[in-house]
Every structure is written in C-alpha cells, then in structure tokens.
TORTILO-662964 format. One record per atom (N, C-alpha, C, O): x, y, z; atom name; residue number from 1. Coordinates in steps of 0.2 Angstrom, whole numbers, plus 2048, in hexadecimal, padded with zeros to 3 digits. Layout:
% residues N
- u / v / w / atom / nr
- X / Y / Z / CA / NUM
...
//
This chain:
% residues 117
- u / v / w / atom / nr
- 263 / EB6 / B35 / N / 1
- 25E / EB6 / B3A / CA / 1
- 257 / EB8 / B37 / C / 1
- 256 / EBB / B32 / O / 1
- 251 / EB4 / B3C / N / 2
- 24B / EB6 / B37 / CA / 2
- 247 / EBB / B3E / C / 2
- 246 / EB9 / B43 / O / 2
- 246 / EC2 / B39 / N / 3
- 244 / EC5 / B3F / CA / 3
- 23B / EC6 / B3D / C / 3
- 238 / EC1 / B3A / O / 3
- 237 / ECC / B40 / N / 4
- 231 / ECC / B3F / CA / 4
- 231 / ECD / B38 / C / 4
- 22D / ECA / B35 / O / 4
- 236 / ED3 / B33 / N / 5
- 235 / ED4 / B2E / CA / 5
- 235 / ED0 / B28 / C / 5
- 232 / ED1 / B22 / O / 5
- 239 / ECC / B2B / N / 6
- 23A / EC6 / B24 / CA / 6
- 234 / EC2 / B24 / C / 6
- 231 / EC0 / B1F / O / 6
- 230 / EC1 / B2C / N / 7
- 22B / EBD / B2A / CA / 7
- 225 / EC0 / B26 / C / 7
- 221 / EBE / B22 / O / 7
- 225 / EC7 / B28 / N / 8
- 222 / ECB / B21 / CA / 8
- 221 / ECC / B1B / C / 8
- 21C / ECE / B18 / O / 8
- 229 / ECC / B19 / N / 9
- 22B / ECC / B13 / CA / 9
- 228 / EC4 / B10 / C / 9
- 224 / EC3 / B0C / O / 9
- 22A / EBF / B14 / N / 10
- 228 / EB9 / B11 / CA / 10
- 220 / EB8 / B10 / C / 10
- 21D / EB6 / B0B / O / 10
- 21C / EBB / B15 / N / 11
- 213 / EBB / B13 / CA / 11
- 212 / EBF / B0D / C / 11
- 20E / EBC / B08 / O / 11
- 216 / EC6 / B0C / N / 12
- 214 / ECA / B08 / CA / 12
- 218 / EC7 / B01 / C / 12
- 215 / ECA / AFC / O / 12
- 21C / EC3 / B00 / N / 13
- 21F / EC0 / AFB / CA / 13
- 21B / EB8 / AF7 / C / 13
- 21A / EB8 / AF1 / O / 13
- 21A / EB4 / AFC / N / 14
- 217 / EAF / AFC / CA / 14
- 20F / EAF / AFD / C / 14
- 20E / EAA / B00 / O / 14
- 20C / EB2 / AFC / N / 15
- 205 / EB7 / AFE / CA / 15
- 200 / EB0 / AFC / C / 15
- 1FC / EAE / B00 / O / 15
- 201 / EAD / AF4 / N / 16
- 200 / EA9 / AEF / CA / 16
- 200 / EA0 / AF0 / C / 16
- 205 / E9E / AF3 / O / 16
- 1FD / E9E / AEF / N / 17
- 1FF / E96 / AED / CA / 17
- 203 / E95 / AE5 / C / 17
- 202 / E98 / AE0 / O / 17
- 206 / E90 / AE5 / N / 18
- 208 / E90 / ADF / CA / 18
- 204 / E8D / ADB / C / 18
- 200 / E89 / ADE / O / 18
- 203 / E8D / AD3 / N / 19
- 1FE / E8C / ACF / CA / 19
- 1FC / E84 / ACF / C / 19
- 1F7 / E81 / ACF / O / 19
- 203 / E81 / AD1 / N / 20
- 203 / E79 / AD2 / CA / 20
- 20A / E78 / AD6 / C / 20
- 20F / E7A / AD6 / O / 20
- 207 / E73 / ADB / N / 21
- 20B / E6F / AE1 / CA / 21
- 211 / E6E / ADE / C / 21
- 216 / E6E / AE1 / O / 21
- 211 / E6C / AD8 / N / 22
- 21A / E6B / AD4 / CA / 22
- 21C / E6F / AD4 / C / 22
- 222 / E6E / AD2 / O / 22
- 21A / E76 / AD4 / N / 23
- 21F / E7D / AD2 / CA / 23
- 224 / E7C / ADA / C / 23
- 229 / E7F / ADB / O / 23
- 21F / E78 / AE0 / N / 24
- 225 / E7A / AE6 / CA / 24
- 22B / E78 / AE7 / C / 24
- 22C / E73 / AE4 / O / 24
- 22E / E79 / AE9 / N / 25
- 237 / E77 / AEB / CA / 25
- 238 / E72 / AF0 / C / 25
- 23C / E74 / AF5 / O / 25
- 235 / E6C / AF0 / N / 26
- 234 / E66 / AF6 / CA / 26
- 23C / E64 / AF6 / C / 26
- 240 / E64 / AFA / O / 26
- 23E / E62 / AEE / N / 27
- 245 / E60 / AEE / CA / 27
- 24A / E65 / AF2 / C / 27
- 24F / E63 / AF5 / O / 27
- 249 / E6A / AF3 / N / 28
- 24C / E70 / AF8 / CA / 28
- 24B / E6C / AFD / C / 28
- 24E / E68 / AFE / O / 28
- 245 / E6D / B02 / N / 29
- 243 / E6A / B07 / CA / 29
- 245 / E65 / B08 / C / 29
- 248 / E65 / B0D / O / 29
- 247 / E60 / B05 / N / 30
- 248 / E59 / B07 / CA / 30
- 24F / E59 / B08 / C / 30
- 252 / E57 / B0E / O / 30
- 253 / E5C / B04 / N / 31
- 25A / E5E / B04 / CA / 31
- 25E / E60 / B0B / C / 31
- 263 / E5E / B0E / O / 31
- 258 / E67 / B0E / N / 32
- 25A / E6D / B11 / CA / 32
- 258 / E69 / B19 / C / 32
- 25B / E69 / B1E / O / 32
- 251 / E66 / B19 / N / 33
- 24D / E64 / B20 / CA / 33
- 24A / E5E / B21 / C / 33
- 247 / E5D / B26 / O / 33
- 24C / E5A / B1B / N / 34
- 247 / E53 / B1B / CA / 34
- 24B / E4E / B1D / C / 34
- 247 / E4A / B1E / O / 34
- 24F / E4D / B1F / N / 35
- 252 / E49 / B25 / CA / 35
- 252 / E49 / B2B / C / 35
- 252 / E44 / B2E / O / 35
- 253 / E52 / B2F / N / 36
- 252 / E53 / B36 / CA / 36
- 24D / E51 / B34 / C / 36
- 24D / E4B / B33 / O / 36
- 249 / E53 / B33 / N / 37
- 23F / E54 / B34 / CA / 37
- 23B / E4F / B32 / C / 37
- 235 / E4E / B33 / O / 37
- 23F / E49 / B2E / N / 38
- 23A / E43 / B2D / CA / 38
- 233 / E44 / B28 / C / 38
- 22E / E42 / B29 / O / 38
- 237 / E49 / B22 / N / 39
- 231 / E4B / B1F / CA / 39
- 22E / E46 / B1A / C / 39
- 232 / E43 / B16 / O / 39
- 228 / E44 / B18 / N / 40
- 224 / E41 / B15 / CA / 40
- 220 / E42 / B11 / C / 40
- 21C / E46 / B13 / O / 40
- 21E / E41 / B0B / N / 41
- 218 / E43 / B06 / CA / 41
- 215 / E3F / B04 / C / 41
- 218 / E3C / AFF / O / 41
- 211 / E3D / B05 / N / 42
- 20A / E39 / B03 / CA / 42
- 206 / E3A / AFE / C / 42
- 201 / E3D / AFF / O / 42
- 209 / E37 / AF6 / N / 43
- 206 / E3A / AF3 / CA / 43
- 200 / E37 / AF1 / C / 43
- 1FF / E39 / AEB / O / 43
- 1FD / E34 / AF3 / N / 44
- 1F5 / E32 / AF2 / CA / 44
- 1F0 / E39 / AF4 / C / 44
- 1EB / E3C / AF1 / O / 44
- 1F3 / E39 / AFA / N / 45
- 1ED / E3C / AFE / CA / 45
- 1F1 / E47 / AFE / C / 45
- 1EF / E4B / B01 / O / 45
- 1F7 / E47 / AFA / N / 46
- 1FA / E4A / AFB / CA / 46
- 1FC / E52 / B00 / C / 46
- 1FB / E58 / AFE / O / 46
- 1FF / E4E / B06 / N / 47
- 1FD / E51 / B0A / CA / 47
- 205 / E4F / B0E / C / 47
- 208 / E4A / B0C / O / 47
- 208 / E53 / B12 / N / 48
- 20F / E53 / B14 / CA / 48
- 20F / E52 / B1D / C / 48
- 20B / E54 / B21 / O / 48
- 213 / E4E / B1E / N / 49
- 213 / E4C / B24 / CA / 49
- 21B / E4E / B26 / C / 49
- 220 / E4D / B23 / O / 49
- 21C / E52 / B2C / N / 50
- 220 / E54 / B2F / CA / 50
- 222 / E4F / B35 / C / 50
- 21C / E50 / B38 / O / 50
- 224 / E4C / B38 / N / 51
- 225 / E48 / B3D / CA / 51
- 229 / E4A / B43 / C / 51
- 22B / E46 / B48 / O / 51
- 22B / E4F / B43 / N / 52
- 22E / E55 / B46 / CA / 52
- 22A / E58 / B4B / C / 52
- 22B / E59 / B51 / O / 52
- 225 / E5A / B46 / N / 53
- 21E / E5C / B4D / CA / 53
- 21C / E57 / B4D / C / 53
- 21C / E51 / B4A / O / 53
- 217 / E5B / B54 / N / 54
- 213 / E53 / B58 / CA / 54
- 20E / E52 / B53 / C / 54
- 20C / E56 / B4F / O / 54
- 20C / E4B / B55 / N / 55
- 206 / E4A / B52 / CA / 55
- 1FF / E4F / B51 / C / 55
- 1FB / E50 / B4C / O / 55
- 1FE / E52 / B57 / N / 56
- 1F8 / E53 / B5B / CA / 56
- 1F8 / E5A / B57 / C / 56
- 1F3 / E5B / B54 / O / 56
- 1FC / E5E / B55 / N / 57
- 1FE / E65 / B51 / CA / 57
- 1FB / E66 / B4B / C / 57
- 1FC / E62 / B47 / O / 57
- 1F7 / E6A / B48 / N / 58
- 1F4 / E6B / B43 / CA / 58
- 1FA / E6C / B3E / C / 58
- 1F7 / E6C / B38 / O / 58
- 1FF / E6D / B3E / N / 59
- 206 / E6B / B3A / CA / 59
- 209 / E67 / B38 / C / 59
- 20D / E67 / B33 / O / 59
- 207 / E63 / B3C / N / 60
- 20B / E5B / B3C / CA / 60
- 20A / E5A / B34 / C / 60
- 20E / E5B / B30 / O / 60
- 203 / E57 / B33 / N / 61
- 202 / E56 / B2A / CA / 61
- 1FF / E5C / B26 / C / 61
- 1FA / E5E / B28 / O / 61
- 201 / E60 / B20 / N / 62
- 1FD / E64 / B1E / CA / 62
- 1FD / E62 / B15 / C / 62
- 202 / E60 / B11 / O / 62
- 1F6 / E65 / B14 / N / 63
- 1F4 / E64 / B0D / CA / 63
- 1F9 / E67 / B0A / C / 63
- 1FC / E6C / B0D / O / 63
- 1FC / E65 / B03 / N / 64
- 200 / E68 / B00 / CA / 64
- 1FF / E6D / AFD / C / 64
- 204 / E72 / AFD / O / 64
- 1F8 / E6E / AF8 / N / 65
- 1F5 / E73 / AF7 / CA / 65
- 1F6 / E7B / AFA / C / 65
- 1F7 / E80 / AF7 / O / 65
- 1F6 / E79 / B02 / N / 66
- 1F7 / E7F / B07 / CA / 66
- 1FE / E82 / B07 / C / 66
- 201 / E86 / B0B / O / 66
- 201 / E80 / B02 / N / 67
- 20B / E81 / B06 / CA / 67
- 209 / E87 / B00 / C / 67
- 204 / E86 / AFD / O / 67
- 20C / E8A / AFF / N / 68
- 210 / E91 / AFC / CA / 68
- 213 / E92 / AFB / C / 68
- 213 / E97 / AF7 / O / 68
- 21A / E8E / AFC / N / 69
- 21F / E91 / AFA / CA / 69
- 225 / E8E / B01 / C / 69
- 224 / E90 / B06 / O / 69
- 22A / E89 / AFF / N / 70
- 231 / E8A / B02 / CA / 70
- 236 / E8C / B03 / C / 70
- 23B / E8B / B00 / O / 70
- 236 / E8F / B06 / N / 71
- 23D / E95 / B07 / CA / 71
- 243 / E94 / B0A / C / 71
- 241 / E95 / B10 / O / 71
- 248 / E93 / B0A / N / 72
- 24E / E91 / B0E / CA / 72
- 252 / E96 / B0F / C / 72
- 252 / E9B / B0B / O / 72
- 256 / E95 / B16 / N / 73
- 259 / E9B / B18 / CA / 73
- 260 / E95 / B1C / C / 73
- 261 / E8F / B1D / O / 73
- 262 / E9B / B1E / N / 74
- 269 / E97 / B1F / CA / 74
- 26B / E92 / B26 / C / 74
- 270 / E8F / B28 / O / 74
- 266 / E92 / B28 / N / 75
- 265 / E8E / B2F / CA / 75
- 25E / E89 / B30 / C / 75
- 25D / E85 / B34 / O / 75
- 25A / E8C / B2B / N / 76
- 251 / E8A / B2B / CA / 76
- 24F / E8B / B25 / C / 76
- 252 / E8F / B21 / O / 76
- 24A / E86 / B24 / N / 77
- 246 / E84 / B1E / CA / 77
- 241 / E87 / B21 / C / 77
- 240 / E86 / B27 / O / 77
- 23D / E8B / B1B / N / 78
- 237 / E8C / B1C / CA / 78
- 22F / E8A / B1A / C / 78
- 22F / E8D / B14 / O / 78
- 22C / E89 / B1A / N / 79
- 225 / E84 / B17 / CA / 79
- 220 / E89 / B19 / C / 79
- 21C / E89 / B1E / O / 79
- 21F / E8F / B12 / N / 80
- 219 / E94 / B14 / CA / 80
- 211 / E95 / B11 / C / 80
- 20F / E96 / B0C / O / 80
- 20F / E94 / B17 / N / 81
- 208 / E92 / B15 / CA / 81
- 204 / E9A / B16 / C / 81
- 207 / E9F / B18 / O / 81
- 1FD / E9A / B14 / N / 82
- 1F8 / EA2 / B14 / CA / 82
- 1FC / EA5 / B1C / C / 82
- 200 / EA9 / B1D / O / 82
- 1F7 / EA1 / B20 / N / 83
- 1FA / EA4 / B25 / CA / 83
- 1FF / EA1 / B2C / C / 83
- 1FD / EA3 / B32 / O / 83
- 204 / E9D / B2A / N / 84
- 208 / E9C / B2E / CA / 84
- 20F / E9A / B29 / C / 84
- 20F / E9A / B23 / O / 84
- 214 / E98 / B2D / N / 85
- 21B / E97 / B28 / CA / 85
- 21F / E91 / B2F / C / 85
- 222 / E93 / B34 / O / 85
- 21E / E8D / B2D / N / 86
- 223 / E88 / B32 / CA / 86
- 22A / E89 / B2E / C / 86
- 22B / E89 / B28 / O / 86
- 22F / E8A / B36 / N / 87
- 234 / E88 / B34 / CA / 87
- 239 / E83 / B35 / C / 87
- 23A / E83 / B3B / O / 87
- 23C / E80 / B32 / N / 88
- 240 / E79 / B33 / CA / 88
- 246 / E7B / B35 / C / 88
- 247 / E80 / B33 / O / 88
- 24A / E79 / B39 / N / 89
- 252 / E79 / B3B / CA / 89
- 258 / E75 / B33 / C / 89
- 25A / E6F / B32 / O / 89
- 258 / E77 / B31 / N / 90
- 25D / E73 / B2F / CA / 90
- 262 / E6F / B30 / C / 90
- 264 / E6C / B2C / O / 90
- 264 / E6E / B37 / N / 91
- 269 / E6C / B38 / CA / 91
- 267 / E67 / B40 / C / 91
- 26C / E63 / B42 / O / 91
- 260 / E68 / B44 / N / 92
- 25D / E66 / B48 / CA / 92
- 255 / E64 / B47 / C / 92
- 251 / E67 / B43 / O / 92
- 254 / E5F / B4A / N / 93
- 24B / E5F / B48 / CA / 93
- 249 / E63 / B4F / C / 93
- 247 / E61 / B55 / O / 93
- 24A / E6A / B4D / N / 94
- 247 / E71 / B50 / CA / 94
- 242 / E74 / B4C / C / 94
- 244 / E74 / B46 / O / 94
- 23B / E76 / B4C / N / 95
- 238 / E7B / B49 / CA / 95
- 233 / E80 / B4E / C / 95
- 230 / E80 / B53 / O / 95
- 234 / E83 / B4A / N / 96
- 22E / E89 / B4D / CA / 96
- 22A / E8C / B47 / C / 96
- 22C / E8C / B41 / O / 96
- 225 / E8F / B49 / N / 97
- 21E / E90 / B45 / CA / 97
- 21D / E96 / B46 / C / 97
- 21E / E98 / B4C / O / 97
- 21D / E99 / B42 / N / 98
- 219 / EA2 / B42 / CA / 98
- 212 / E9F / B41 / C / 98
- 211 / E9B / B3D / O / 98
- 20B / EA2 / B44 / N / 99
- 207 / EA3 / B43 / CA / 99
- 203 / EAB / B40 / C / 99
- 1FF / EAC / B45 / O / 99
- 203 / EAF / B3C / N / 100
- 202 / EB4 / B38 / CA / 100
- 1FB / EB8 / B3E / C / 100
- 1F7 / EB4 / B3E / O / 100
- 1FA / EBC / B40 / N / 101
- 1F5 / EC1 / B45 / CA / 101
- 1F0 / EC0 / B3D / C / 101
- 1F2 / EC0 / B37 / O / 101
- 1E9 / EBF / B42 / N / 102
- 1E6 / EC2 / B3C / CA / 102
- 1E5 / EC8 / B3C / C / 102
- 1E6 / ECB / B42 / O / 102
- 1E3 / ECD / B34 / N / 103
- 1E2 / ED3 / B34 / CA / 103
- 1DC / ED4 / B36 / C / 103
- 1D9 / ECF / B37 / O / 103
- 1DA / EDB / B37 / N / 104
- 1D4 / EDE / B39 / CA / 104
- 1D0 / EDF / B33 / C / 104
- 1D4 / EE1 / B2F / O / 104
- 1CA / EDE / B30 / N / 105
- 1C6 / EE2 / B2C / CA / 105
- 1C6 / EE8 / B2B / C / 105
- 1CA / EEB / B30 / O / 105
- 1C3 / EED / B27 / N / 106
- 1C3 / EF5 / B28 / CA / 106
- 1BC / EF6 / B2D / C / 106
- 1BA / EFC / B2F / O / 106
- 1B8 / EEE / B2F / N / 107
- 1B3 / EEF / B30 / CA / 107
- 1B4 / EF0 / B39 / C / 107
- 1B2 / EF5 / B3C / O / 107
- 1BB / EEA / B39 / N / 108
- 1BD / EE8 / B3F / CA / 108
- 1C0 / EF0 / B44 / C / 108
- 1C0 / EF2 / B4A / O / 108
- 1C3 / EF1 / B3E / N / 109
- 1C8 / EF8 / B42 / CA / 109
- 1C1 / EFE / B44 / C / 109
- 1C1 / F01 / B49 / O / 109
- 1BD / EFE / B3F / N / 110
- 1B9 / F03 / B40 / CA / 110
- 1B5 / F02 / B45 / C / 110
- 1B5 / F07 / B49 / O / 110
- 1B2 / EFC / B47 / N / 111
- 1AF / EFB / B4F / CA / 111
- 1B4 / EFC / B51 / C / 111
- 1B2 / EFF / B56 / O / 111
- 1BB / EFB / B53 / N / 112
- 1BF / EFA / B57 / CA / 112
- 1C0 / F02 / B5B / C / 112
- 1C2 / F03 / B61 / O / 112
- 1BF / F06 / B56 / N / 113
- 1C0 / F0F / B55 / CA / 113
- 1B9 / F10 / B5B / C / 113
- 1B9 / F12 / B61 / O / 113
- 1B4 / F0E / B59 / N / 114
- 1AD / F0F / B5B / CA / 114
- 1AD / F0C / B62 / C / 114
- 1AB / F10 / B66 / O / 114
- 1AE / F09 / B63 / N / 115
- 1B2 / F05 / B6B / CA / 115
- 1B2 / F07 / B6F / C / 115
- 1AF / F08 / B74 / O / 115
- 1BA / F0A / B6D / N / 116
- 1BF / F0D / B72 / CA / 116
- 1BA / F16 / B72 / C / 116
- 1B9 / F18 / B78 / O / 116
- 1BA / F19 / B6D / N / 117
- 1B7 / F20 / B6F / CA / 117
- 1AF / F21 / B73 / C / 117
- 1AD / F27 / B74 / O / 117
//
C-alpha cells in the first residue's frame, strides 16, 4: 500500500533528476505499465506521452528531462517528477497523481506568525 509516508520517502529519495535521461529505467516502465497505459516516447522531441490520461491533462505528455526517477511497486509504477509522482496500475489503465503541497518560505511562515497574532 502507498501511504502518505512512502510518498515522502519517494520526494525526499528522488529529490534529483538523473545526470542523463538513459540512467532511467523506462525498460521497467514498459515491462511493469506500457501496455495498460499505451505508453509512448518520442524521441525527436523527447517527450513521453501517456494515453491513459486525457489529453487536456498537464500529464498526458511530459518532457523527459522532468522525470526522476521510476519506481515500482507491487501493484503501481511510478514516474517521479520535482513535484508530483503519477501512479500507473499495473494491471489496469488506472492512475492517480500526487501533487506535492508547496512549502512555505521562512519568509512565508514568518508573515504567517505576524498575521495570525
């Protein structure tokens, strides 16, 4: 099961982009989710196309550059970007998307202190 903590662990593990787009584990990906999900890589413009989500989805296609890191787990692939991590179904063309809260600055909490008192 992925709870809130794992999604944590994954931001605070995956934090990084890899040096280069070949260090990622797409051969995983294709293996674990590229059949349900109709996954595509276009290497011209190189840039990955999910067909899984809708079109209209800021998801749907993303630069490769942006990905992080592949994660698999025992029911979901993962595809972890700065700040969000789509998850794929392995076994359905099911996914769900964490989008990451942003942080506060020390600027942001300090007005926020000044605010409230």
């Amino acid at each position: 099961m992925i709870t809130n903590q794992v999604i944590e662990a994954i931001y605070k593990k995956y934090d990084k982009r890899p040096k280069s787009i070949d260090s990622l584990d797409f051969a995983l990906l294709f293996e674990k989710a590229g059949l349900q999900h109709d996954i595509l890589i276009d290497p011209e413009t190189n840039e990955m196309t999910i067909s899984s989500i809708a079109e209209d989805s800021p998801f749907h296609q993303i630069p490769l550059h942006n990905i992080n890191a592949i994660v698999p787990f025992e029911e979901w692939t993962a595809i972890v970007m700065h700040s969000s991590i789509i998850f794929l179904n392995v076994k359905k063309p099911i996914n769900s998307i964490h989008i990451k809260a942003p942080s506060l600055s020390l600027w942001d909490r300090i007005k926020g202190v000044a605010v409230k008192a």
